[in-house]
C-alpha positions, 0 to 999 in steps of 0.5 A: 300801637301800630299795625303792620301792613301785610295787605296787598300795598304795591301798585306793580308787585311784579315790577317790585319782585323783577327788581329784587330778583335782578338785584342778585344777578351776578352775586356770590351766595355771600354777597347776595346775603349781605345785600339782603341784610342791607336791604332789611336794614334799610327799610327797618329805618325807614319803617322807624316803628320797632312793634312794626319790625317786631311784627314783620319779623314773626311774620318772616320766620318760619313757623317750624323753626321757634325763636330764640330765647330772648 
C-alpha cells in the first residue's frame, strides 16, 4: 500500500505558495473554486494511487466536520 507524503517535499514552498495564491487574482469567488477543482483534479491524475488521494483527503478535511456516509 502506498504511503502519502506529507513531509516537507518542495524545494522553494514559498515560491509554490506566491504561485497558488497568484493563480486567484482577479477571479470570482466562483471561479476561483472551480480553479481549485481543476487544480485538485489534476494532481489526483497524476498521483494515479486512489489510497494515496484517499489519504490526502482525510488529511485535507477538517477534523470538526465528519465524513459523509459512504
Amino acid at each position: 500500500m502506498a504511503e502519502l507524503n506529507t513531509a516537507p517535499n518542495l524545494r522553494s514552498p514559498d515560491d509554490v505558495y506566491e504561485r497558488l495564491v497568484t493563480l486567484h487574482e482577479g477571479l470570482t469567488e466562483a471561479e476561483s473554486l472551480k480553479v481549485w477543482a481543476k487544480l485538485a483534479l489534476t494532481l489526483a491524475n497524476h498521483i494515479g494511487d486512489a489510497e494515496v488521494i484517499t489519504q490526502a483527503i482525510a488529511v485535507a478535511r477538517p477534523r470538526d466536520v465528519p465524513a459523509p456516509a459512504d
